[in-house]
N, C-alpha and C positions, 0 to 999 in steps of 0.2 A: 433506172427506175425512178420515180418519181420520190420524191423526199419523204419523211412523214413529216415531214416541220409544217411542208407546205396542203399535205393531206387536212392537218389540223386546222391548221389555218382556216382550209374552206370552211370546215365545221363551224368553227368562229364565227364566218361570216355568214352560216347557215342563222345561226342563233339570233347575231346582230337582225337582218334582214327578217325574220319572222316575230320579233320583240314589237316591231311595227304591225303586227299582226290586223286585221280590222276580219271578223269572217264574216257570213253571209250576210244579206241585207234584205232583211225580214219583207215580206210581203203587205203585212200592216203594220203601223205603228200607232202605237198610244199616247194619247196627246189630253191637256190637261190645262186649267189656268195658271197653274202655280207653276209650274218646271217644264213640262216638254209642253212648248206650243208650238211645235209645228217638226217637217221633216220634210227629205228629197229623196226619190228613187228615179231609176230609169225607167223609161216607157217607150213601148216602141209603137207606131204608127197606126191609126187604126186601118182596117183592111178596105180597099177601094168601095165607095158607098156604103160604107157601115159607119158604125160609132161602138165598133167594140172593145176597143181600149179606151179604158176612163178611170178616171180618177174621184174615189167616192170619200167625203169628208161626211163621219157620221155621228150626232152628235147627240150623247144619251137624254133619257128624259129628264132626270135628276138635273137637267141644268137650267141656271137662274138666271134672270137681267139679260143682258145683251154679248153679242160677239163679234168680232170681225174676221173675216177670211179672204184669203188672196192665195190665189194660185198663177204660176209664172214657170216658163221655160228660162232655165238656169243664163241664157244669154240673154234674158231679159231681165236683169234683177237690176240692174242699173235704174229702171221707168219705178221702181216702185221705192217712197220712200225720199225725200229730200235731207238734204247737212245742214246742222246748222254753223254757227260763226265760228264753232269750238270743232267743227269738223265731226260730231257726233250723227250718226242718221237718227232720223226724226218719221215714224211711222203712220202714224194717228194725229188728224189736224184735232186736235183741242183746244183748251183755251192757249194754252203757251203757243202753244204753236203758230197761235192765229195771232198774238201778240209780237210772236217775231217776226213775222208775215211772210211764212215757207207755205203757208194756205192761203185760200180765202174763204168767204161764209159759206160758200156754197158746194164748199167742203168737209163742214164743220160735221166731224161725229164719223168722217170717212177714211179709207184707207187713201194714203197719200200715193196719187199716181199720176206718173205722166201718161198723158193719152192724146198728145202733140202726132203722134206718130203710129201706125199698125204695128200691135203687138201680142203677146199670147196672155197678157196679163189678165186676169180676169178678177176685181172684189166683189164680194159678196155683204150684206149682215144678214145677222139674225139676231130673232127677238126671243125669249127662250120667255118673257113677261105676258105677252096677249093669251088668251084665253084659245084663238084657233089654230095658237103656232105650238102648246103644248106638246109633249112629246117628245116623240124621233125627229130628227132633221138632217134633211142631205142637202148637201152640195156636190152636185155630177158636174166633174171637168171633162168632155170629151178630147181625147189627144189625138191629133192632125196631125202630126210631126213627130217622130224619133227625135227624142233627145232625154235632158236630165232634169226632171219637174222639181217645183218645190212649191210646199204648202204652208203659210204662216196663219195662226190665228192670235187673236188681242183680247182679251175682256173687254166691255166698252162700260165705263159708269156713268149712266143718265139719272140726269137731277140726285146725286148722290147716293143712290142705289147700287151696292155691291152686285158685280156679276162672278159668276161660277159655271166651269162647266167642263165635261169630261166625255170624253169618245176618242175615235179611231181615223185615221187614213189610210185606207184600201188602194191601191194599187192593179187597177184588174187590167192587163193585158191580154192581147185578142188571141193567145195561146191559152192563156189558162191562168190561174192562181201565182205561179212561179214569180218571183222578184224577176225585174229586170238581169238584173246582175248575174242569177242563177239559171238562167233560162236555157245560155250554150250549153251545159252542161246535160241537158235533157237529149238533141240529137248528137253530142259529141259522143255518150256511153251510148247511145243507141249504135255508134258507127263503128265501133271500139268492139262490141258483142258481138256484131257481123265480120267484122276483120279476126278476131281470135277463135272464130266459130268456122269462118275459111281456112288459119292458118290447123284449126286441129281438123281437119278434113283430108286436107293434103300429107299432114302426117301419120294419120288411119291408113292411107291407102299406102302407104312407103312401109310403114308399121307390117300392115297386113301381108304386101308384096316380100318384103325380107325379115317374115320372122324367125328364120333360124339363125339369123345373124345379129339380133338384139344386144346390145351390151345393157350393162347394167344402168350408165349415164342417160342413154337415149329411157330407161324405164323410167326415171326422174325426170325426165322434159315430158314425160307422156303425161304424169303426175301434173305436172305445172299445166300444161294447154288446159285440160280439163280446168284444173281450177280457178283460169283465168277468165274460163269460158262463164261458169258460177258468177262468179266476182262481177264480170262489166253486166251481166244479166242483173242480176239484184242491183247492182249500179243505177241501170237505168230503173228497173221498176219502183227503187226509192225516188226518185227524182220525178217519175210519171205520177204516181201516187202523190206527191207533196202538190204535184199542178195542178192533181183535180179537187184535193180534200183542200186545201190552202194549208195546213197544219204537215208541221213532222212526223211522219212514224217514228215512235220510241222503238219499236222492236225490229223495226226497220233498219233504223238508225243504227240499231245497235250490233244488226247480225252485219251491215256492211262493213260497221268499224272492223269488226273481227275480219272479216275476209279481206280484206284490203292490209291491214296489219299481217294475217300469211301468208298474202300472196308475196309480198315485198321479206317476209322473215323467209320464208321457203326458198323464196329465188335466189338469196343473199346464201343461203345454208348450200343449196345446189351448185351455185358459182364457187362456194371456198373450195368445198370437197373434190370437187373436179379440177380446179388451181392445183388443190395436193397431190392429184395424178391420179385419184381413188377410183377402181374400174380400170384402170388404164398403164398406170406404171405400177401402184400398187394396189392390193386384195383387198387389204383393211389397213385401217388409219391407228386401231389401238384405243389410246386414250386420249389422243390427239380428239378422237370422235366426240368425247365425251363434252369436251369443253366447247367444243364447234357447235354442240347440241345447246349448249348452255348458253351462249352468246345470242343463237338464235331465240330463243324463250324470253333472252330479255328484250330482245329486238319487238320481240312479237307485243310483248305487254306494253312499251314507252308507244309501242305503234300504234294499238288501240287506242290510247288514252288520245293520241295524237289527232287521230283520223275522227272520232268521236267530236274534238274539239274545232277542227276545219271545217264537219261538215254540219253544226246544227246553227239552227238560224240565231245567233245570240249578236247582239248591237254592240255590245261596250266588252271587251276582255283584259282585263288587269295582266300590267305587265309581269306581273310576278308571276301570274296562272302560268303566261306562258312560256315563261321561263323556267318551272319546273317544269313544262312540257318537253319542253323543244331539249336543253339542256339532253340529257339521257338518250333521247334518240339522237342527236348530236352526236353524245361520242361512241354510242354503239355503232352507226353506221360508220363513222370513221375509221373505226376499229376493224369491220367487214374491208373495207377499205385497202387497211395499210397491209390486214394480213393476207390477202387474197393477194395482190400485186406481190407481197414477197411468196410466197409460195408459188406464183407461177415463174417466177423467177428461177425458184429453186429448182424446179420438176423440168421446166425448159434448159438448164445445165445440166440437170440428170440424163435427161434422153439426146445432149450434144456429144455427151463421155459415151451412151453407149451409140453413137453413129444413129437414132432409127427417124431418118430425116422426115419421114410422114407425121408422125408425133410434133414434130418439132416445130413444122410449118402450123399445123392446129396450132397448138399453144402459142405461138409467138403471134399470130393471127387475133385469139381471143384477149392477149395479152393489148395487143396497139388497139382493141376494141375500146376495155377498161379504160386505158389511159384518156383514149377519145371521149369517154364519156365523159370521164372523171372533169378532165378538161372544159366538157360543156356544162357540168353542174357550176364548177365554177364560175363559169363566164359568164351563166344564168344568176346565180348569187348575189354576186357583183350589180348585175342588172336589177335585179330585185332591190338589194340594199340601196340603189341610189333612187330607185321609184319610191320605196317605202318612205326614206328619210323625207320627203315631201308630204306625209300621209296625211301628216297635221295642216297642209295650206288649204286655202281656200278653194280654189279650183281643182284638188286631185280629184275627189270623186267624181267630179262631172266630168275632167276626161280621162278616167280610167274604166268608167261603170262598165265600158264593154268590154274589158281587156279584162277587166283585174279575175274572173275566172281562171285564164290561161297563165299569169302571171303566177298565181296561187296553185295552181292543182293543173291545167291541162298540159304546160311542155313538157310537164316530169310523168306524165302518161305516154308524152309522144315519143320522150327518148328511151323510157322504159321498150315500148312497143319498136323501136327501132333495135336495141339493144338483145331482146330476145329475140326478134326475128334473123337478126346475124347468127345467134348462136345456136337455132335452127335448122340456119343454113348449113354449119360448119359441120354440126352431128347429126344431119338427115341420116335416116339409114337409108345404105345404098348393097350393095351385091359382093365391097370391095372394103363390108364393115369390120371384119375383124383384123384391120390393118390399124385400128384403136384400139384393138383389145388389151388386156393384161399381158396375152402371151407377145415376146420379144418377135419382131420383125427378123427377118435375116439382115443384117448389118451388108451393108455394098460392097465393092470390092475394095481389098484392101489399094492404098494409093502410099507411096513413100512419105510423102507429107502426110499423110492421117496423124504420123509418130508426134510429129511438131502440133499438130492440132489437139492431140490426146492431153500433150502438157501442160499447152495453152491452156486448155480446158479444165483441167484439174487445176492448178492455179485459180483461175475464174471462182472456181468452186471451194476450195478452200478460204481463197476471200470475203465469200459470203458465209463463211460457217458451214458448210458441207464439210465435215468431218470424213475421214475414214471410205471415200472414196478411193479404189481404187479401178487403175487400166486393164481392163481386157486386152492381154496381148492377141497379137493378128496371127494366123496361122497361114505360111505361105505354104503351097501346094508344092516345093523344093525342099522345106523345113520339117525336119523330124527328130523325135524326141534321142534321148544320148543314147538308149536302149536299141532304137530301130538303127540305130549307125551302128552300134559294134554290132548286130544282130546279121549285117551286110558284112560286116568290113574283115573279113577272111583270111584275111594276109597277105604278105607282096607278092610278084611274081619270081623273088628269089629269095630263100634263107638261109640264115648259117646252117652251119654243119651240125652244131651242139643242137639245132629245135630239129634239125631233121634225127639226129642221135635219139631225141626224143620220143619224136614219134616213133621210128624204130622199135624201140623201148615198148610200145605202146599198140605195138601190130597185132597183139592179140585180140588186145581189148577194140581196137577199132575194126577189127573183122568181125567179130563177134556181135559189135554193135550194127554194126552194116546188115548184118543181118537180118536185124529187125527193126523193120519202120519205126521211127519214130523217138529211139534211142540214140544220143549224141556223145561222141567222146568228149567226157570231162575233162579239158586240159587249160594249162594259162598263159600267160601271154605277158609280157613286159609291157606291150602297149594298150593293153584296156582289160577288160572286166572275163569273168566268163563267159561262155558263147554257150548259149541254146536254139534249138530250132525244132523245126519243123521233119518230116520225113523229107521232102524234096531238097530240102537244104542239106541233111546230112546227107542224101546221096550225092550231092553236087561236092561236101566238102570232103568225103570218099576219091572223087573220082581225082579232085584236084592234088592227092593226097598222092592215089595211084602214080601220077603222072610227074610228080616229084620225083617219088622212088626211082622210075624208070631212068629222068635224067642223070641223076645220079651215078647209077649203076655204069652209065654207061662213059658220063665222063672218068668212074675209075677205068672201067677199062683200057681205057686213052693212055 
C-alpha cells in the first residue's frame, strides 16, 4: 500500500501549487489614471469576414485633458515603447525623451512606436478637452489573430494641464461575453452533461433489466449518476449565462459551488464505505458510519468555500485567503485518501481468509484504480507546482491563457470521469449480481495448500491489525466429527471372552430392545464413548451380536 507519509506529501504539494492560485480572468477590466492603466486577455480570432471579436477601450465622461492608448498582440510588445541609457522603457515621447533623442518631433505628444515593420500595434489619443469629443469615448480594436492582446493607456499633460480619466476594457469575443481564458469551459461542461447523461442511460436500462438483483452499493452509484447528471447541467448553464449576460450569477454561482462540493463529498463518502466492504462483506459499519458521515460534512463545506473561490471571476487573491482555503480541503481529502486505501486493504485480506475469489478480484481491481489515480493527482501536482512557480514571469500568462482552464479545473474532471466510469464498469448490474452480495459465496474446493494459504493469510492480517481473525476449517467429504466415528465404529471382528460374558449378561436387555425400533443397548466400551443409533443401526448391531454368539457356541463345542 502506498505510505501515508507520501499521501501527505501530495497534499502538501496540493497547497504549495494552488498558493500560486490566479482564478478567472474577468471579461472587463477597470482601468483608471492613477493605478490600473491598462490590462491583457485572450482573444480568439474573429470569424472569416466579420469583425466580431474586438477589443472595446471605454472611456467615461467624467474624464479630463488628454490620454494615450495602444493596443498590441502580446508578441508584439517589443515595436512599442524604446530603453533608455539606464535600460529603463521609455513610453511617451515628451520633452525628455526628445532630449535624450529615443524620439523625434514628429513624435512629440505620441505613443512611442516602431512602425519599421507590419505589426498589430495600434496608438490611438484622445482629447477628453474639445467641446465635440465630450463624453463617452471608444476605441474598437478588431482582432484578426488568436492570441494574447494588451491594452496600455498614459495621461497626457498639455501646456500644463492635468489629465484624468476613468473607464473599462471589454474583451468581446465572437462567442460571447466569456473571457478568453473561460471560454473551454462553456463546450467542455456541455460535453461532460452529455457523457454523464449517456453513462446514466445505460445504467437505467442494466438497473431496469436486473432489478431483482440490486444491491445496496449499485443504489449509491444510481444516487451519484443522477447527481452528476444535475452538477455538469447547472455546470454548463452557469457558464452559458455568464457569456450572454457578461456578469456572474450570484445564485448561480452559489448553487454550483454546493453541487460540485457533493458531488466530490458524496463520491469520496461512497468510495470509503464500499472500501469497508459495507453491502458486501458487512451489513452495517456501526459507528464507524458516524465518523465517515462526519468527514464527509467537512469535506462538503472546505469544498464549497473552495469551488466558490475557483470559480468567480476575481483578478488579485491573497495568499493568505487561499491558504485558508486550500489548507482543510487538503487534509480532509488526504484523509479520504489514506483511510479508504487502508481499508480496502483490510476487507481484501478479509475475503482472501475466507477463500471468495470474486470479491477479491473487484476489490483488488478497485484498489490498483485508487492507487492509479492517486498516482496521477500526483504527477498532475507536481506539473502544476512547477507551472505555477512561473505565475509571477513575464510571459506565463500569454502562454498558458489557453491551458490554464485545464491546468486548474479540466484534468481533475477528466480523471474524476475516468475514475467513476471504471467503477461503473466493475458494479454494473448484471444477472450474476448477487455474487457481490453480503451473503458468503461457496468457498472452492478445498486444495492441500489452501492450509499453508490460510496461515499465510492470517499472518498478513494480523500484521495489519486485524485482530481476532480466525480459519474456517475445510471440511473434507472423508472427514467426520468424533461422534459420527464411534457412531460407525462397532467393534472388531473378534472379542474377548469377558465383553462377549457381557453381552451374555445382557441377552435380556438386548432382545427386548430388539424388539422395538429404535431403542439401543446401553453398553461401554474401553475404546470410546457410548453408542447410539438409529433403528437400522441397532438391527445391524443385533444381528452382528447374533452371529458372535453362534461362533461361540460352536467353537465350545470343538
Amino acid at each position: 500500500m502506498i505510505p501515508s507519509r507520501r499521501l501527505l506529501l501530495c497534499g502538501l504539494v496540493v497547497i504549495s501549487a494552488l498558493l500560486q492560485l490566479s482564478c478567472t480572468d474577468a471579461f472587463k477590466l477597470p482601468i483608471d489614471s492613477d493605478l490600473r492603466k491598462g490590462g491583457c486577455g485572450g482573444m480568439y480570432a474573429s470569424s472569416p469576414n466579420t469583425n466580431n471579436s474586438e477589443i472595446k477601450v471605454v472611456m467615461h465622461k467624467e474624464s479630463t485633458g488628454n490620454a494615450l492608448v495602444v493596443i498590441f498582440e502580446w508578441n508584439d510588445r517589443h515595436l512599442v515603447g524604446k530603453r533608455d541609457t539606464n535600460g529603463q522603457p521609455i513610453y511617451i515621447c515628451d520633452t525628455e525623451a526628445l532630449k535624450a533623442g529615443i524620439c523625434t518631433e514628429a513624435q512629440s505628444g505620441q505613443v512611442i512606436v516602431d512602425t519599421s515593420a507590419p505589426s498589430t500595434v495600434v496608438p490611438t489619443a484622445l482629447n477628453f478637452s474639445l467641446e465635440e469629443s465630450r463624453g463617452i469615448q471608444f476605441v474598437d480594436y478588431y482582432v484578426q489573430k488568436t492570441g494574447y492582446y494588451c491594452v496600455m493607456t498614459w495621461p497626457l499633460d498639455v501646456n500644463g494641464m492635468e489629465s484624468s480619466y476613468s473607464g473599462a476594457i471589454e474583451f468581446n469575443n465572437n462567442y460571447g461575453l466569456l473571457a478568453g481564458t473561460d471560454f473551454p469551459k462553456l463546450p467542455f461542461y456541455g460535453a461532460l452533461s452529455l457523457v454523464y447523461m449517456s453513462i446514466g442511460i445505460v445504467w437505467m436500462i442494466l438497473c431496469a433489466k436486473h432489478w431483482r438483483e440490486i444491491l445496496t452499493v449499485q443504489h449509491f452509484i444510481s444516487g451519484v449518476i443522477l447527481f452528476l447528471m444535475v452538477e455538469m447541467a447547472f455546470n454548463w448553464g452557469y457558464w452559458d449565462d455568464f457569456n450572454k449576460t457578461g456578469e456572474s450569477s450570484i445564485a448561480l454561482l452559489v448553487l454550483v459551488a454546493i453541487l460540485n462540493s457533493g458531488r466530490n463529498s458524496l463520491s469520496l463518502f461512497m468510495l470509503l464505505i464500499v472500501s469497508m466492504g459495507y453491502g458486501v462483506v458487512k451489513p452495517t459499519l456501526g459507528s464507524t458510519m458516524k465518523k465517515v458521515i462526519m468527514l464527509s460534512l467537512a469535506q462538503f463545506l472546505f469544498g464549497v468555500i473552495y469551488s466558490a473561490g475557483t470559480m468567480s471571476p476575481v483578478d488579485d487573491v491573497s495568499a493568505m485567503i487561499v491558504l485558508m482555503v486550500v489548507v482543510p480541503l487538503a487534509l480532509t481529502m488526504t484523509s479520504f485518501y489514506i483511510w479508504t486505501l487502508q481499508s480496502l486493504t483490510s476487507t481484501i485480506a478479509t475475503l482472501n481468509l475466507r477463500r471468495q475469489t470474486e470479491k477479491v478480484k473487484m476489490y483488488t481491481r478497485l484498489w490498483r484504480l485508487l492507487a492509479f489515480s492517486l498516482a496521477v493527482l500526483c504527477a498532475f501536482f507536481v506539473i502544476n507546482t512547477l507551472n505555477f512557480m512561473n505565475l509571477d514571469g513575464e510571459d506565463w500568462p500569454a502562454t498558458h491563457w489557453r491551458i490554464k482552464w485545464f491546468l486548474l479545473d479540466g484534468w481533475l474532471n477528466i480523471l474524476y470521469l475516468f475514475v467513476f466510469t471504471v467503477i461503473v464498469i466493475l458494479w454494473r448490474p448484471t444477472e450474476n449480481n448477487k455474487r457481490y452480495g453480503i451473503d458468503q459465496l461457496e468457498t472452492e474446493d478445498f486444495d492441500e495448500n489452501d492450509e499453508h494459504a490460510d496461515v499465510n493469510n492470517a499472518r498478513a492480517a494480523e500484521a495489519m491489525g486485524l485482530t481476532g481473525m480466525k480459519l474456517r476449517p475445510q471440511r473434507r467429504d472423508y472427514e467426520m466429527d468424533d461422534d459420527e466415528v464411534a457412531m460407525f465404529d462397532i467393534g472388531e471382528e473378534e472379542e474377548d471372552e469377558d465383553d462377549f460374558d457381557a453381552d451374555h449378561d445382557n441377552d435380556e436387555d438386548l432382545e427386548s430392545g430388539a424388539g422395538r425400533p429404535g431403542l439401543l443397548r446401553q453398553g461401554s466400551s474401553s475404546r470410546g464413548p457410548s453408542r447410539a443409533g438409529s433403528s437400522p443401526l441397532s438391527a445391524t448391531f443385533n444381528e452382528d451380536t447374533d452371529k458372535e454368539r453362534t461362533r461361540l457356541e460352536v467353537s465350545k463345542m470343538n
